[in-house]
N, C-alpha and C positions, 0 to 999 in steps of 0.2 A: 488410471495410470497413463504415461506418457515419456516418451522420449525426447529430454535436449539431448543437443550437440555446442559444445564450448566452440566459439572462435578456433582453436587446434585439435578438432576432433575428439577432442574427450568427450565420453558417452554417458548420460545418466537417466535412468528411469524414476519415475518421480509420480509423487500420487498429492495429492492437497488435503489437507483438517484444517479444520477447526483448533486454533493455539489455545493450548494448553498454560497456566502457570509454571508448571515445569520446563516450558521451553525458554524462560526469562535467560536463564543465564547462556545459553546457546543465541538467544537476540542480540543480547548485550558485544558476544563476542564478535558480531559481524558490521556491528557501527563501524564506519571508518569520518575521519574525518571530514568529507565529503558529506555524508549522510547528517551528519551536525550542522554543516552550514547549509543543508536543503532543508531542515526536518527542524533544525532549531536544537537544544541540548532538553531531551524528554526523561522523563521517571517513567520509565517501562512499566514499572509496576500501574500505576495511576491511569497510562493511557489502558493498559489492557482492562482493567475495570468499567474505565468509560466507555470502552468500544464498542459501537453498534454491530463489527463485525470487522476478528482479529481470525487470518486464515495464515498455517505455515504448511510448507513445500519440503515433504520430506524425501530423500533419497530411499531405495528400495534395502539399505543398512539402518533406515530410519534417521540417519544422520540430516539435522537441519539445512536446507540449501537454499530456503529463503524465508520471510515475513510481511506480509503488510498486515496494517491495521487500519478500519475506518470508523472514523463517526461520521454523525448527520450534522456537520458546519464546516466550515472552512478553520484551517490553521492559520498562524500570522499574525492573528487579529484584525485581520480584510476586515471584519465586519462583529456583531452582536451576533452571539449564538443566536440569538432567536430573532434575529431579522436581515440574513444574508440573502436572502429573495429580492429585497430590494433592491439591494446595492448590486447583484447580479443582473438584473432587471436593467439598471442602469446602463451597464458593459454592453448586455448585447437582447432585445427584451424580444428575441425571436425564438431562444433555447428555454422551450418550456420547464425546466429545473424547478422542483418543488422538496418540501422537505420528504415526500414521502417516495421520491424517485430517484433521489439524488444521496451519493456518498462521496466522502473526501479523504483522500488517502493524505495521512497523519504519521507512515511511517514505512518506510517500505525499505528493507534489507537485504543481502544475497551474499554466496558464493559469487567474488567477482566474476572469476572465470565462466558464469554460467546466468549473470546478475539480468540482460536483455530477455533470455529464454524463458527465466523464473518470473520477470516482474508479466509476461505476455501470458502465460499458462495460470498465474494466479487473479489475472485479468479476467481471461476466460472463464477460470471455476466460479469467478466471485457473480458476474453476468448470470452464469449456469444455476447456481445456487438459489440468486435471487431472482426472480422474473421479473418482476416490479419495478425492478433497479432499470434506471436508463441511462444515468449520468455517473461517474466518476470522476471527481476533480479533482489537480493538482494544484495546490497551491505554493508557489517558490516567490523569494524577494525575487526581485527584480536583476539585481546582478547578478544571477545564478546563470550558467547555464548546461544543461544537460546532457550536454555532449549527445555520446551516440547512445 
């Protein structure tokens, strides 16, 4: 468990799982259109089956207050699922990223008021969870930018 704090003080205690199918329609509602032109327009259903590892951020009412999902490739289509090593190699061939070290966030959701606090704490858990894990990539076009 853990405590954010909203940009205006709003307080929420919070714990991390493992997403469940039943949290689809609680994902679905926290798309904004932002998260469409980062994330591209996804089948909830399809990514969470493919997912190497799909974690949601619940409030201490159980109420959804955020999601990511990862697999093992980049989004985009940067690259061939099964040969993004290279073409990362390419970029910068000092960051040892392998497929067995490396996940790529494919979807990541939130209560906006609380969306910085949620995407940091599921960060955390996802690190925490997996020891192995070393890398987590974002993959965004190019004219995206992310603000804060």
């Amino acid at each position: 468990m853990s405590i954010l704090t909203s940009p205006r003080g709003k307080v929420e205690v919070v714990h991390c799982r493992r997403t469940e199918s039943q949290d689809i329609y609680c994902i679905k509602k926290l798309i904004r259109k932002f998260t469409q032109r980062l994330f591209g327009k996804l089948n909830i259903i399809y990514l969470l089956e493919k997912a190497n590892l799909a974690v949601t951020l619940c409030n201490d009412k159980e109420e959804i207050m955020a999601q990511a999902t990862f697999l093992d490739y980049p989004n985009w289509n940067v690259s061939k699922q099964d040969d993004w090593v290279s073409v990362f190699r390419e970029l910068d061939s000092e960051i040892p990223c392998t497929p067995l070290n490396t996940l790529f966030m494919h979807l990541f959701v939130a209560v906006d008021e609380f969306s910085t606090g949620c995407c940091k704490e599921i960060i955390r858990n996802v690190f925490k969870a997996v020891p192995e894990l070393h890398f987590i990539f974002l993959t965004v076009p190019s004219y995206m930018s992310l603000g804060w």
